[in-house]
PDB file of N, H, CA, C and O in Angstrom:
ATOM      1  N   UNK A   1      21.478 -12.138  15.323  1.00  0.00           N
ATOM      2  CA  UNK A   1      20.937 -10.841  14.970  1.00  0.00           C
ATOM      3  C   UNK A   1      20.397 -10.914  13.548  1.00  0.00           C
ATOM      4  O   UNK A   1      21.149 -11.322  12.664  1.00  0.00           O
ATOM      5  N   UNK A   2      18.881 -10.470  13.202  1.00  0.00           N
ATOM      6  H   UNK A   2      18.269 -10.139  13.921  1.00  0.00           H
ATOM      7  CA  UNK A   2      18.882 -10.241  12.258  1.00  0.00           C
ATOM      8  C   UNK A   2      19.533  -8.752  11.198  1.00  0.00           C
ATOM      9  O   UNK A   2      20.094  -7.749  11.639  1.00  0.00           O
ATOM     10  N   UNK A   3      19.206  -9.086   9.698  1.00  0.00           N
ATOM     11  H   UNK A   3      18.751  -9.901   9.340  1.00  0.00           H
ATOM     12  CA  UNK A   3      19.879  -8.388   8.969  1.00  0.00           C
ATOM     13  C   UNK A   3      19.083  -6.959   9.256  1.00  0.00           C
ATOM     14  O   UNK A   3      19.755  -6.078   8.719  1.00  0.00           O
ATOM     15  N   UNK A   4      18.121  -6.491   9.780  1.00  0.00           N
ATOM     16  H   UNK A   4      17.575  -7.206  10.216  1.00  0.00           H
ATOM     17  CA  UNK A   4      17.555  -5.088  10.369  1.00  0.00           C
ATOM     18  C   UNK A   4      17.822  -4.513  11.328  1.00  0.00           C
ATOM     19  O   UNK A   4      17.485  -3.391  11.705  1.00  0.00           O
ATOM     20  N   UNK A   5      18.982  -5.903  12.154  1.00  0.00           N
ATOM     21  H   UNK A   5      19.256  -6.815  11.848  1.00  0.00           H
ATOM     22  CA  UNK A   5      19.604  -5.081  13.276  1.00  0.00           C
ATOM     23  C   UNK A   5      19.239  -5.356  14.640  1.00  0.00           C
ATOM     24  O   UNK A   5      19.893  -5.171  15.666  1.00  0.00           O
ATOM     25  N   UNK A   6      17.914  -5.899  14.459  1.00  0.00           N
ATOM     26  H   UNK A   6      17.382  -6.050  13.626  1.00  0.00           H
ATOM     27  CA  UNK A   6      17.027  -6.412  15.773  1.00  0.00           C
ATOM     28  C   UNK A   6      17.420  -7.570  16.118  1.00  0.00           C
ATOM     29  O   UNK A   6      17.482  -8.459  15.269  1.00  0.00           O
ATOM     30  N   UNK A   7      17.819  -7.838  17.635  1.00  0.00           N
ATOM     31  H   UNK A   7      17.768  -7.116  18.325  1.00  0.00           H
ATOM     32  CA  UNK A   7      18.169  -8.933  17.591  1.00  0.00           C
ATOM     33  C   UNK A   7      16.513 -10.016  17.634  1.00  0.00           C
ATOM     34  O   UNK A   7      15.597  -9.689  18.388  1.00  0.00           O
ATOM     35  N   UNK A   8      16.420 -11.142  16.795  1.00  0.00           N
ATOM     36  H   UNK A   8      17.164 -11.407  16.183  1.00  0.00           H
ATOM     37  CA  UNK A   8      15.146 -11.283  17.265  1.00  0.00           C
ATOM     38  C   UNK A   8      14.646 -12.116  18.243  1.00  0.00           C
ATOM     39  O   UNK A   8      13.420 -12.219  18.284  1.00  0.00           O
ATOM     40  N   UNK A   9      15.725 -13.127  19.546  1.00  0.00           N
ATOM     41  H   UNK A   9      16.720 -13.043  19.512  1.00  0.00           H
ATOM     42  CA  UNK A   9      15.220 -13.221  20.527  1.00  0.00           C
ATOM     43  C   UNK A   9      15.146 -11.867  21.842  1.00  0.00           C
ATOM     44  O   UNK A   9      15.206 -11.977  23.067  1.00  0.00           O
ATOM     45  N   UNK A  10      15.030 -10.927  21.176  1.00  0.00           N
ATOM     46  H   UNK A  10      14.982 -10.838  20.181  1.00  0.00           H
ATOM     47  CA  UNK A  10      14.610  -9.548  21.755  1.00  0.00           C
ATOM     48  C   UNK A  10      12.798  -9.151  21.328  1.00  0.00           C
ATOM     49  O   UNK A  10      12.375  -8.001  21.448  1.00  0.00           O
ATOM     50  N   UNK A  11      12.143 -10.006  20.965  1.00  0.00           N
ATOM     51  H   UNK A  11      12.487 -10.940  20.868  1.00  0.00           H
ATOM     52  CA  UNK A  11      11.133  -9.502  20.308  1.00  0.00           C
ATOM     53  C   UNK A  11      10.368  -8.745  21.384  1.00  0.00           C
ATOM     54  O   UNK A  11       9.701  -7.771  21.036  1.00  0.00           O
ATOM     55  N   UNK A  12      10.402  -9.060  22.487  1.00  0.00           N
ATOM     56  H   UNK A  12      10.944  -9.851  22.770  1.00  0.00           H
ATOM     57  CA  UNK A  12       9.721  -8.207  23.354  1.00  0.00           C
ATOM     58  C   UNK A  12      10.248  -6.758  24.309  1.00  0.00           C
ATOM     59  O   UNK A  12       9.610  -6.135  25.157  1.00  0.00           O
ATOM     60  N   UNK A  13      11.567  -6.544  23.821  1.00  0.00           N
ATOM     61  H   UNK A  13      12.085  -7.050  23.132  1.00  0.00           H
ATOM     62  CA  UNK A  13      12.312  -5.298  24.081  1.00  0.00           C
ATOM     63  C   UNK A  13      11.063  -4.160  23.408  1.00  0.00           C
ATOM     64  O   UNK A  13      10.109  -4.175  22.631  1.00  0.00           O
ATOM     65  N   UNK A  14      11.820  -3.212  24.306  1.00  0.00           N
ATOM     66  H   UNK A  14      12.595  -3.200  24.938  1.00  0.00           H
ATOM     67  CA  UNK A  14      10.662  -1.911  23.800  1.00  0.00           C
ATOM     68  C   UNK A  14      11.733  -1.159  22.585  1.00  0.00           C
ATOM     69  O   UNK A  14      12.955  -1.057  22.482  1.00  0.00           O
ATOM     70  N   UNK A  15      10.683  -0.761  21.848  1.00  0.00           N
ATOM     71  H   UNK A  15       9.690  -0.844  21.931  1.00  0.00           H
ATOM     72  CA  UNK A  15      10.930  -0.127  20.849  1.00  0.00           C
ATOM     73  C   UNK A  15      11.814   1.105  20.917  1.00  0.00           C
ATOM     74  O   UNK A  15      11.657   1.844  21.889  1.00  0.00           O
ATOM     75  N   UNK A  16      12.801   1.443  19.924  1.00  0.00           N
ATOM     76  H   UNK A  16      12.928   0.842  19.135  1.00  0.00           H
ATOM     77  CA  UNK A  16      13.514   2.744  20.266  1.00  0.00           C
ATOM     78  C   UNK A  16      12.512   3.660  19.004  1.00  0.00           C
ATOM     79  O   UNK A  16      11.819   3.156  18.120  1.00  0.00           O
ATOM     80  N   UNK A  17      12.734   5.161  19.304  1.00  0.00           N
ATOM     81  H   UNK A  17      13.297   5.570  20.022  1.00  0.00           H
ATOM     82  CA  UNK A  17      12.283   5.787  18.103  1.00  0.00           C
ATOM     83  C   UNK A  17      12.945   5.747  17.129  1.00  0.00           C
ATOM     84  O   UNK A  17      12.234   6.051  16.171  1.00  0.00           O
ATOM     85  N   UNK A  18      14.200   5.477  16.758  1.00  0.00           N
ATOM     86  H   UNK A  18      14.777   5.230  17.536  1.00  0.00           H
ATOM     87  CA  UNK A  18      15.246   5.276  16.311  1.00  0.00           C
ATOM     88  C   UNK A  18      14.921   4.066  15.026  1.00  0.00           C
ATOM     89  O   UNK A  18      15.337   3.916  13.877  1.00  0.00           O
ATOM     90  N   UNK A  19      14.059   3.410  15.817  1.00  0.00           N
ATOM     91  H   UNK A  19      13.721   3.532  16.751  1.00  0.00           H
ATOM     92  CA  UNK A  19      13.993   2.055  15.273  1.00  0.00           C
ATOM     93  C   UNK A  19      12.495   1.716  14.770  1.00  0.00           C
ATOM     94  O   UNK A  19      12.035   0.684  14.282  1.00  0.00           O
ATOM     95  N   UNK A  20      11.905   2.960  15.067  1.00  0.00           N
ATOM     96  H   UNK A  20      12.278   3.799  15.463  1.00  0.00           H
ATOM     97  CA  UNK A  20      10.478   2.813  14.429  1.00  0.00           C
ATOM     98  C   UNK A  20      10.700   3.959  13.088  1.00  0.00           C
ATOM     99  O   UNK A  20      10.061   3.922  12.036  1.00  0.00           O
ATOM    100  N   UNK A  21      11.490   4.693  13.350  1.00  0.00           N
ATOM    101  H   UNK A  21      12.009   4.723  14.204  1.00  0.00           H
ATOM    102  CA  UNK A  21      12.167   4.990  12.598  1.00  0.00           C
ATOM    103  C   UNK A  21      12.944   4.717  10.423  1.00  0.00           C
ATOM    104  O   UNK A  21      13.044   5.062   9.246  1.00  0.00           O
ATOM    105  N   UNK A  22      13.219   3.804  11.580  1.00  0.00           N
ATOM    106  H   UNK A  22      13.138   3.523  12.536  1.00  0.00           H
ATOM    107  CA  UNK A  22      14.156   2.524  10.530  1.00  0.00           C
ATOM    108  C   UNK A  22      13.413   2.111   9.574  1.00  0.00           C
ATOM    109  O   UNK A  22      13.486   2.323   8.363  1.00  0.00           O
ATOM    110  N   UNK A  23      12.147   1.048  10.648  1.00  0.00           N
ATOM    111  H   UNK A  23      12.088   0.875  11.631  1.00  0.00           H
ATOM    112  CA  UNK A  23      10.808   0.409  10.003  1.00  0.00           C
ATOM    113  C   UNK A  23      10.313   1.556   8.861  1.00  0.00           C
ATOM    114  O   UNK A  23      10.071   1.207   7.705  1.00  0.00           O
ATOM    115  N   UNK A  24      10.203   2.786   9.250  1.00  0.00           N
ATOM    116  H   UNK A  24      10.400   3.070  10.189  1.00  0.00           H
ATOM    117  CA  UNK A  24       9.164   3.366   8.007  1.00  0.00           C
ATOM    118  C   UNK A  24       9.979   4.036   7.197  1.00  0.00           C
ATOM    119  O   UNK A  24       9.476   5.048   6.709  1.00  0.00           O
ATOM    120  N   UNK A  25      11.237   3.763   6.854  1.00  0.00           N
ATOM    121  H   UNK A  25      11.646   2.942   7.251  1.00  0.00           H
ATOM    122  CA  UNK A  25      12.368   4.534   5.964  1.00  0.00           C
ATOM    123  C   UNK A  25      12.057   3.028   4.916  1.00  0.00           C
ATOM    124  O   UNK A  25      11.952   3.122   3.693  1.00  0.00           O
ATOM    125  N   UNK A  26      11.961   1.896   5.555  1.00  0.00           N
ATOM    126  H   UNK A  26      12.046   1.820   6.548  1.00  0.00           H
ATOM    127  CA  UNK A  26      11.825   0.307   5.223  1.00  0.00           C
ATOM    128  C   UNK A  26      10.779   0.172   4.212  1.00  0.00           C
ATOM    129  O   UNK A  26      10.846  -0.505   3.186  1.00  0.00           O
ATOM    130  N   UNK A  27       9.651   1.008   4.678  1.00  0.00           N
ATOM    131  H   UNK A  27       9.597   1.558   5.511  1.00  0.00           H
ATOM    132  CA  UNK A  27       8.364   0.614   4.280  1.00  0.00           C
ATOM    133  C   UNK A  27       8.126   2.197   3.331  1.00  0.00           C
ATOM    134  O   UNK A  27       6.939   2.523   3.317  1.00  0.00           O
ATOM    135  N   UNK A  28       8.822   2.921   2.769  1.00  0.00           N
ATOM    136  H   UNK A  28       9.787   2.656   2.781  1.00  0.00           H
ATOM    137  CA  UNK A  28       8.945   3.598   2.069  1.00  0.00           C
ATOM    138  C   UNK A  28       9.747   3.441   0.998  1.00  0.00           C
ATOM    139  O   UNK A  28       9.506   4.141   0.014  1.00  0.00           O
ATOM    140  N   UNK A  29      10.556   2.758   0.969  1.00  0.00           N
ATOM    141  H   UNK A  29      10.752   2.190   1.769  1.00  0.00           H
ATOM    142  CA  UNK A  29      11.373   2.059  -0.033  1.00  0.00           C
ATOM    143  C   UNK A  29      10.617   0.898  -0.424  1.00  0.00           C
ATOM    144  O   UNK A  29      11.043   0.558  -1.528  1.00  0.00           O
ATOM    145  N   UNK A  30       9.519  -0.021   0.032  1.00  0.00           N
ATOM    146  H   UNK A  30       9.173   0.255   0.928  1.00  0.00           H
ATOM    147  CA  UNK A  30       8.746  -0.583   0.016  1.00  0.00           C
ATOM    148  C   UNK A  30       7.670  -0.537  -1.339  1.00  0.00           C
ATOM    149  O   UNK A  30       7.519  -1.063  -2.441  1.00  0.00           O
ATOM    150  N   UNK A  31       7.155   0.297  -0.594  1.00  0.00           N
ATOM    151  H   UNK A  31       7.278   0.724   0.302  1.00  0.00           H
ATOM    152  CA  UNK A  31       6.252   1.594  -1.357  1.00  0.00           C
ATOM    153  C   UNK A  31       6.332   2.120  -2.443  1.00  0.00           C
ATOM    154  O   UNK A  31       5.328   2.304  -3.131  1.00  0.00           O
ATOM    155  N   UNK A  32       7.891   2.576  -2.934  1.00  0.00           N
ATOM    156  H   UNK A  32       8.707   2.427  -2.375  1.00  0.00           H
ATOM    157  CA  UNK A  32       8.485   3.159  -3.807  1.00  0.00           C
ATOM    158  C   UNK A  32       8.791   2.166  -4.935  1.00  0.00           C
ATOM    159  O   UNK A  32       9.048   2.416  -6.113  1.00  0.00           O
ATOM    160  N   UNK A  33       8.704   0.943  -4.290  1.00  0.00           N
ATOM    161  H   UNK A  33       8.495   0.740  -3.333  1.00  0.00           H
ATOM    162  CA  UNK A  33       9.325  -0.165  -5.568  1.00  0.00           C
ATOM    163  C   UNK A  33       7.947  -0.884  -5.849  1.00  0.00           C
ATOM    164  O   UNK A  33       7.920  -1.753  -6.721  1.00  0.00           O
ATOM    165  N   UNK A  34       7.021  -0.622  -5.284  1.00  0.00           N
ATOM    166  H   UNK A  34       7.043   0.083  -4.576  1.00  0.00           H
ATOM    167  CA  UNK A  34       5.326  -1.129  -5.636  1.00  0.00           C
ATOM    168  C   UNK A  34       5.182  -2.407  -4.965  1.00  0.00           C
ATOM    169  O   UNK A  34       4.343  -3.230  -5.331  1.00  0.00           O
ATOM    170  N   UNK A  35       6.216  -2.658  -3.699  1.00  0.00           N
ATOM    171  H   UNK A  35       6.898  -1.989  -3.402  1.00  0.00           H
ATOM    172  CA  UNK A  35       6.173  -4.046  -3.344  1.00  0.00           C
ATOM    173  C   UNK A  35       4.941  -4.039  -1.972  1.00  0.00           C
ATOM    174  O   UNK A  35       4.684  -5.082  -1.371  1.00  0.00           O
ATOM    175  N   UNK A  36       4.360  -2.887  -1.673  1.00  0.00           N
ATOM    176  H   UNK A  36       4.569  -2.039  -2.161  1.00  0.00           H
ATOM    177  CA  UNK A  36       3.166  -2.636  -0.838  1.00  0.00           C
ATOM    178  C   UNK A  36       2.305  -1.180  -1.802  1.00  0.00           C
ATOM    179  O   UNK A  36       2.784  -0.362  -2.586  1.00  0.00           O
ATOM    180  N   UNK A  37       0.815  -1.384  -1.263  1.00  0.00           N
ATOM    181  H   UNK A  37       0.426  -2.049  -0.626  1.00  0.00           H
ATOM    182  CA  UNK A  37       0.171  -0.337  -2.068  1.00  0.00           C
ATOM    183  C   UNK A  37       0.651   1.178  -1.124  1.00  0.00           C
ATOM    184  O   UNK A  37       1.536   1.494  -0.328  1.00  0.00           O
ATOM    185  N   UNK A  38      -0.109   1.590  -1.549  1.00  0.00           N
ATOM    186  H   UNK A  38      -0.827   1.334  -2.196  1.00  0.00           H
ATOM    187  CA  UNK A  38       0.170   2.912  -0.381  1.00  0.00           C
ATOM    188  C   UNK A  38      -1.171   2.689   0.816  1.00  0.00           C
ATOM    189  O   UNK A  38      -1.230   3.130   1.963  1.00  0.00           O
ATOM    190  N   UNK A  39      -1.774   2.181   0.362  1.00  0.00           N
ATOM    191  H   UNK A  39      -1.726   1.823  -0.570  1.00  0.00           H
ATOM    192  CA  UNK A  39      -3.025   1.475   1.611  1.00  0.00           C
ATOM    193  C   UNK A  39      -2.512   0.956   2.831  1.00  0.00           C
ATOM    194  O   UNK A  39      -2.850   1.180   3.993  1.00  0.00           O
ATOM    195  N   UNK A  40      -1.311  -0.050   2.175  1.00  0.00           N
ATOM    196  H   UNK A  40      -1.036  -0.233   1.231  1.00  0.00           H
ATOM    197  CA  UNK A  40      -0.528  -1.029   3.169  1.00  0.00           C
ATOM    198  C   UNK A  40       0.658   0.058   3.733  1.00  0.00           C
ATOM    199  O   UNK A  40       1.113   0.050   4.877  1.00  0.00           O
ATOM    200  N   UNK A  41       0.907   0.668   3.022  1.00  0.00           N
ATOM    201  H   UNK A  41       0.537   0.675   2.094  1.00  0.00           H
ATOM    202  CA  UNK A  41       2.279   1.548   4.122  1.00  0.00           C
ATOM    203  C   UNK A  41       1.592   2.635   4.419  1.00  0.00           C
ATOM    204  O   UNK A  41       2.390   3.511   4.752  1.00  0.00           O
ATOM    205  N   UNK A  42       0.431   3.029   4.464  1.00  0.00           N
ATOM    206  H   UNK A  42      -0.218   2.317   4.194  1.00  0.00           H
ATOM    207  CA  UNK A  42      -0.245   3.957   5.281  1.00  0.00           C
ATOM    208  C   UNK A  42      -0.547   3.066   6.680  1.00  0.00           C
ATOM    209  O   UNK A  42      -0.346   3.614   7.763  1.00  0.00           O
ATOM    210  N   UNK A  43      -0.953   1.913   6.636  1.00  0.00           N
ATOM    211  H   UNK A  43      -1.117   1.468   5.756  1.00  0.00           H
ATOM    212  CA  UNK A  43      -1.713   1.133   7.864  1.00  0.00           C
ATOM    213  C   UNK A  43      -0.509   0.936   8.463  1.00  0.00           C
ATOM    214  O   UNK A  43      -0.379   1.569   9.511  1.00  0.00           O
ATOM    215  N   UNK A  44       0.845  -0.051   7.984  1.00  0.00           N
ATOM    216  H   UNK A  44       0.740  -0.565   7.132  1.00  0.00           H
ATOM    217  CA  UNK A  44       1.845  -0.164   8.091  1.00  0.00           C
ATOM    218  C   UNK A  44       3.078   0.927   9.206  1.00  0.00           C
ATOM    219  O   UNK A  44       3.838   0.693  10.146  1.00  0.00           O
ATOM    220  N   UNK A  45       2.683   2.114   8.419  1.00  0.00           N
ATOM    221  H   UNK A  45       2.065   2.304   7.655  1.00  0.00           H
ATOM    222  CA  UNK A  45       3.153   3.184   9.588  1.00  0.00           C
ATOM    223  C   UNK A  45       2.820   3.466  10.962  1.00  0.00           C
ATOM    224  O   UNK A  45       3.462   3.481  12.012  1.00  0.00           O
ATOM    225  N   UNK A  46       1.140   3.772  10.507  1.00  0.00           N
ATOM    226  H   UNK A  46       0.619   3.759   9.654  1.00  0.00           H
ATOM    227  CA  UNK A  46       0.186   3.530  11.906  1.00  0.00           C
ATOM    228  C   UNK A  46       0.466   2.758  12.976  1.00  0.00           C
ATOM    229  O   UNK A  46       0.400   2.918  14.195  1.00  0.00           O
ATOM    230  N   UNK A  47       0.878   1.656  12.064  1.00  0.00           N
ATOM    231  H   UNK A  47       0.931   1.526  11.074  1.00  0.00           H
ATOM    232  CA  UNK A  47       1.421   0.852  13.404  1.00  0.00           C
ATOM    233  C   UNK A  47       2.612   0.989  13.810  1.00  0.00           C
ATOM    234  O   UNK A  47       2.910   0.500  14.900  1.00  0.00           O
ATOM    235  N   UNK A  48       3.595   1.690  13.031  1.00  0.00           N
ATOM    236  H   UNK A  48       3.353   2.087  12.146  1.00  0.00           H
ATOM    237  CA  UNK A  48       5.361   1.667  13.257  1.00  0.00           C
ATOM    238  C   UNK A  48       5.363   2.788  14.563  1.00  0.00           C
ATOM    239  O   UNK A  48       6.189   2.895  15.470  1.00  0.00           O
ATOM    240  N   UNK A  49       3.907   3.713  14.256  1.00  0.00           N
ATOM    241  H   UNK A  49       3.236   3.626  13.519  1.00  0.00           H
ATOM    242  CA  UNK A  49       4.320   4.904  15.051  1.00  0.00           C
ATOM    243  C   UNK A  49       3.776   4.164  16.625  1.00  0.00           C
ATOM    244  O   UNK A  49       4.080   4.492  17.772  1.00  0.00           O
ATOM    245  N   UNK A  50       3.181   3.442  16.301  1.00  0.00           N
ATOM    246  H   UNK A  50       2.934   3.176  15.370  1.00  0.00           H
ATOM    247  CA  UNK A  50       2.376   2.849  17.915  1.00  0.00           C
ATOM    248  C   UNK A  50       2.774   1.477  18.699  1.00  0.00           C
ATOM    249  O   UNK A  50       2.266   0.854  19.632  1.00  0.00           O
ATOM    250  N   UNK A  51       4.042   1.285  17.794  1.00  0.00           N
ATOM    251  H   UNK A  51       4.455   1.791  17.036  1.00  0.00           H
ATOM    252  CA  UNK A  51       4.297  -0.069  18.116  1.00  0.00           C
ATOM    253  C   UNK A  51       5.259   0.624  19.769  1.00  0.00           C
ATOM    254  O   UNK A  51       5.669   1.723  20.139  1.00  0.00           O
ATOM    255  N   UNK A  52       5.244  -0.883  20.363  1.00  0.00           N
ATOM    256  H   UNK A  52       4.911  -1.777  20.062  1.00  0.00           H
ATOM    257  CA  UNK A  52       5.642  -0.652  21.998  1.00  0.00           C
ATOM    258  C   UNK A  52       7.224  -1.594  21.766  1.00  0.00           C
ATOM    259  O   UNK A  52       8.349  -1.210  22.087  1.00  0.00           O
ATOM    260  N   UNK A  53       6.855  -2.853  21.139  1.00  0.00           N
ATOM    261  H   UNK A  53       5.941  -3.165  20.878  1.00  0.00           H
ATOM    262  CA  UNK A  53       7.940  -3.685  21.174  1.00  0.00           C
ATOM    263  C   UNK A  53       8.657  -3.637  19.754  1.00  0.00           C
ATOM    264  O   UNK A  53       8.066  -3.081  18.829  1.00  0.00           O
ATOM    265  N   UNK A  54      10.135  -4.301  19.517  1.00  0.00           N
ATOM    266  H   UNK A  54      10.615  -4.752  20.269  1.00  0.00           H
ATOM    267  CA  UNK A  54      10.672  -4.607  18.340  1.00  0.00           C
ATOM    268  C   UNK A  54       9.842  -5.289  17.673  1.00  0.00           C
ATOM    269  O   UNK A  54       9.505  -4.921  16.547  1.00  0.00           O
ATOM    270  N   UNK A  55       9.354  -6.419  18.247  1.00  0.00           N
ATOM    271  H   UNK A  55       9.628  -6.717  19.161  1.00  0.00           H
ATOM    272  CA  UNK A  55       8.844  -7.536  17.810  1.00  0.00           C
ATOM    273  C   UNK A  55       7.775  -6.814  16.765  1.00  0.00           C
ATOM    274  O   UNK A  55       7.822  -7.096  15.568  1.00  0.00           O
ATOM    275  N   UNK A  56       6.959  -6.014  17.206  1.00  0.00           N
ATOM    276  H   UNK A  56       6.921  -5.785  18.178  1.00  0.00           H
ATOM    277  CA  UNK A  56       5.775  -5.366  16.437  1.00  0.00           C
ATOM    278  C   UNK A  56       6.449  -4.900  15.448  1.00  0.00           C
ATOM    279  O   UNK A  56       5.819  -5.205  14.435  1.00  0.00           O
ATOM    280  N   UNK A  57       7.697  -4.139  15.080  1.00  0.00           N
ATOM    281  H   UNK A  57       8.210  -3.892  15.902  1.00  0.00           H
ATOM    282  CA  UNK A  57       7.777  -3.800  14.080  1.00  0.00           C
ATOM    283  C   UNK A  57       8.341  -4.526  13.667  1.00  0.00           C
ATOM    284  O   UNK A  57       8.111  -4.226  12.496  1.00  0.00           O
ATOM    285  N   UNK A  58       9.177  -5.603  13.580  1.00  0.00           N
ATOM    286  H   UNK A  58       9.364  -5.847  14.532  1.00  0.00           H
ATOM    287  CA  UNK A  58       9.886  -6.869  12.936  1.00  0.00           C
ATOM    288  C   UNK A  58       8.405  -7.249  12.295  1.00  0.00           C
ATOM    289  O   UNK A  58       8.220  -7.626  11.138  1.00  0.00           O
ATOM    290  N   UNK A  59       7.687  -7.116  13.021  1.00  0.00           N
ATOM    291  H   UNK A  59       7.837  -6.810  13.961  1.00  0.00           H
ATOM    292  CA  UNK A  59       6.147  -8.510  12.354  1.00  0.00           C
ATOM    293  C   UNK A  59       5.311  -7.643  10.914  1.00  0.00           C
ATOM    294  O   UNK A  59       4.375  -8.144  10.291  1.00  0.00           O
ATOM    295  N   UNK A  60       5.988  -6.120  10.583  1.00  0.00           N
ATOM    296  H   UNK A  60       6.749  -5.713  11.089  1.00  0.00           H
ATOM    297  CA  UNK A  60       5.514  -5.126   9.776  1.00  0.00           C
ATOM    298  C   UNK A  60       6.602  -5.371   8.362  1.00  0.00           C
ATOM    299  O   UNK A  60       6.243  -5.355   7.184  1.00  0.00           O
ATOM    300  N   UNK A  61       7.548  -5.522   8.713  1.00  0.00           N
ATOM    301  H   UNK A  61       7.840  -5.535   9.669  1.00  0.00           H
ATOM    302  CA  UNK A  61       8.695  -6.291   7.332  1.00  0.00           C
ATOM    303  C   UNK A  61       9.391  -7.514   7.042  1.00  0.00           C
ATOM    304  O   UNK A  61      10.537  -7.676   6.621  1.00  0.00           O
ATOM    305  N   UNK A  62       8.181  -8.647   7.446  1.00  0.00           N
ATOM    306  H   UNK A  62       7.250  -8.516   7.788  1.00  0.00           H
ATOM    307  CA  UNK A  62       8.585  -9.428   7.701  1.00  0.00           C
ATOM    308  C   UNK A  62       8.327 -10.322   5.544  1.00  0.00           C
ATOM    309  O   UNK A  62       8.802 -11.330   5.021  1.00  0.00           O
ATOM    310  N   UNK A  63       7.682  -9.578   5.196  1.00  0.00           N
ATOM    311  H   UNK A  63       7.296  -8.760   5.621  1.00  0.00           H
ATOM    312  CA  UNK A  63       7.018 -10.279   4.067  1.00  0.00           C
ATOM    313  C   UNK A  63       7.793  -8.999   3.009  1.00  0.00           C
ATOM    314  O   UNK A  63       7.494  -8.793   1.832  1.00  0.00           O
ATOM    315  N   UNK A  64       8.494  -8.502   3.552  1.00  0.00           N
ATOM    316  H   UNK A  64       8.736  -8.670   4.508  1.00  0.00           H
ATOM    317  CA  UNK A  64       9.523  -7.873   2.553  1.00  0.00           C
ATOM    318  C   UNK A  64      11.008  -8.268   2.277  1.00  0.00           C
ATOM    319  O   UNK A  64      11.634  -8.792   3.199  1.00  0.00           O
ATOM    320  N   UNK A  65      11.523  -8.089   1.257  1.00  0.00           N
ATOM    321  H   UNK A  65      11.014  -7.664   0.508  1.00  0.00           H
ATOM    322  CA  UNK A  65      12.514  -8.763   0.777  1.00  0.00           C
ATOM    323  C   UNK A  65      13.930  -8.200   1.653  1.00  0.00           C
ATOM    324  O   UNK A  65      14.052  -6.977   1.717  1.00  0.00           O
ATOM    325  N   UNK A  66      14.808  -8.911   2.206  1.00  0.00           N
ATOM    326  H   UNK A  66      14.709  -9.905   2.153  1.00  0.00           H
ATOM    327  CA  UNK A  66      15.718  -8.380   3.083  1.00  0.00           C
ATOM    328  C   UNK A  66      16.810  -7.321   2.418  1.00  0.00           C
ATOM    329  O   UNK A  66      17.485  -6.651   3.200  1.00  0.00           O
ATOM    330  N   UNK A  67      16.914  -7.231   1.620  1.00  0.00           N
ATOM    331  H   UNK A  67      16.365  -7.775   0.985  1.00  0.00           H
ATOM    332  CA  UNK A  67      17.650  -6.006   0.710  1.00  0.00           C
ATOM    333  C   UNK A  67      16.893  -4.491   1.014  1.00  0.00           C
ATOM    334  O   UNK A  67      17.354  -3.388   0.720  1.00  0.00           O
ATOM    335  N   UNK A  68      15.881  -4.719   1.542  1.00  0.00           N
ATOM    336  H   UNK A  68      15.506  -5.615   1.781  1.00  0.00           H
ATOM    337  CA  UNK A  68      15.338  -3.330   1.784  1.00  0.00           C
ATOM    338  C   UNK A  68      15.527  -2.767   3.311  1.00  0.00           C
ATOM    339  O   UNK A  68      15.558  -1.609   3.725  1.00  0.00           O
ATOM    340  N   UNK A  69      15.605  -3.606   3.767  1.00  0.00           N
ATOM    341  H   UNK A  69      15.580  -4.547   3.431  1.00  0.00           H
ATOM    342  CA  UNK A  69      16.097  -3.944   5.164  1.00  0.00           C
ATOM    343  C   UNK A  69      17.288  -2.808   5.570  1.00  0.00           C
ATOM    344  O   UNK A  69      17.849  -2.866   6.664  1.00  0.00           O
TER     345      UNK A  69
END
């Protein structure tokens, strides 16, 4: 399991709202520490809200530091 909770040979499980959720609480703390512009966690969301699988949103914090996680 990773440290976000996802397991990640689940990458193709469907997404909970719960958990798209998670992703943009992730990418707001993100945001907040200047480690994405607000360009990138605007696009970033877009996709948190449309993602189908975990995997999609695992592939959205993947280049963020796991403490934000």
């Amino acid at each position: 399991m990773s440290e976000s909770g996802v397991v990640t040979m689940q990458r193709d499980v469907r997404a909970s709202n719960a958990e798209r959720e998670k992703t943009v609480q992730t990418l707001q703390h993100a945001v907040g520490e200047g480690r994405i512009t607000m360009a990138e966690f605007e696009e970033r969301v877009a996709v948190a809200y449309t993602a189908k699988t975990r995997g999609e949103l695992d592939d959205l914090t993947t280049d963020l530091p796991r403490s934000l996680w």
